[in-house]
C-alpha positions, 0 to 999 in steps of 0.5 A, a space after each residue: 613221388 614228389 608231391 606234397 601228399 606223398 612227401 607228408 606222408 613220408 615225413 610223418 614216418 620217417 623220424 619214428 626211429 632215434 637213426 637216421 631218417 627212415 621208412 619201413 616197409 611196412 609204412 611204405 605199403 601203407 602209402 598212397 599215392 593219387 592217380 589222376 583221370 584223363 581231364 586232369 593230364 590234359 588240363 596239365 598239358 595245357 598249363 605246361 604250355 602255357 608255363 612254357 611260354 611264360 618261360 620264353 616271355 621272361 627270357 625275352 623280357 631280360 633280352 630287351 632289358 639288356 639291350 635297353 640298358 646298354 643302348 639307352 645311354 649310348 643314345 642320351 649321350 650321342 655317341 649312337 644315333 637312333 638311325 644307326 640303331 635301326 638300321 643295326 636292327 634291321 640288319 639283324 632281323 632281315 
């Protein structure tokens, strides 16, 4: 019910009353909604994964970004040699 479809044919009845926003029932039997085929839920689990996996990208993305941002001036500046930093590293992923 939250598709563009359904929520078009929602606003084009629903302001025909001077009240509050409003859908009679003899609009709503008039509604209808599109029923998708077998090819179509699948296509959408593939994309879903793949929106998943975009998701978990940008998350780790924002991580290193952090980590990036935190460490590099620490290195510029000397106060953290990149030795230590790997060895912090390889603790962490060990």
């Amino acid at each position: 019910m939250l598709s563009g479809d359904f929520l078009e044919q929602v606003n084009q009845v629903s302001h025909q009353t001077d009240m509050a926003p409003y859908v009679s029932l003899r609009d709503q039997r008039n509604m209808t909604m599109p029923m998708f085929g077998a090819d179509q839920h699948r296509i959408a689990y593939v994309l879903d994964s793949l929106l998943d996996r975009a998701s978990l990208n940008l998350d780790q993305c924002k991580t290193l970004a952090r980590l990036r941002d935190g460490l590099l001036p620490k290195l510029i500046s000397g106060e953290l040699r990149a030795r230590e930093v790997e060895r912090a590293v390889a603790e962490v992923t060990a």
